[in-house]
C-alpha positions, 0 to 999 in steps of 0.5 A: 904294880900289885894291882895289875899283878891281882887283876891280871890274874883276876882277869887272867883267870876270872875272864881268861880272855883277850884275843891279841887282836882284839883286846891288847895287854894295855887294854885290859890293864887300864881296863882293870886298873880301878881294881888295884886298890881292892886287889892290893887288899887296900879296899873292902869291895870293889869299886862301881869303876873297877867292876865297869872294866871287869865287865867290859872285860869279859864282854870284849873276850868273846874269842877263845884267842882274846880269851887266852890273850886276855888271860896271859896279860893278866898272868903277867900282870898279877907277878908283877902287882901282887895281887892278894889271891883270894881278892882276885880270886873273888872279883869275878862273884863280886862284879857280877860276871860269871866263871867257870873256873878257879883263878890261880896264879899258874892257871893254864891259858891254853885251856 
């Protein structure tokens, strides 16, 4: 549960994509789920699998709706899996994909 809460933040933030059409919440929970583990602070780096569902992630979002959907699942997510913040937060970097923003727990997904 901490895990999806991380990742959903993580993503929520890092991605901040998800179009309800295109991308639904399960979707992108199981797209992240190999990431709770370095999430939850229970591994030093991601794994090859978790860092493969942030990309495909991120490449999915290519909306501004599947971006702010991508990004609510992912806020939601992260209250319930209590995600360390600054595993999340570094996921992005350590996955090779590029964002423009700070992750954070209250991040605006409307924006």
């Amino acid at each position: 549960m901490k895990t999806r809460s991380g990742i959903a933040v993580l993503v929520v933030a890092m991605l901040a994509v998800q179009a309800a059409a295109d991308i639904s919440c399960p979707d992108v929970l199981n797209d992240l789920s190999p990431c709770l583990p370095f999430l939850q602070g229970n591994a030093p780096l991601p794994s090859d699998q978790c860092c493969g569902g942030v990309r495909a992630l991120y490449a999915a979002a290519d909306t501004r709706p599947a971006r702010q959907g991508t990004c609510r699942c992912l806020k939601a997510a992260y209250l319930q899996v209590h995600a360390q913040l600054p595993a999340a937060q570094a996921l992005p970097g350590d996955c090779g994909v590029p964002i423009s923003y700070k992750i954070t727990p209250d991040i605006d997904c409307d924006k």
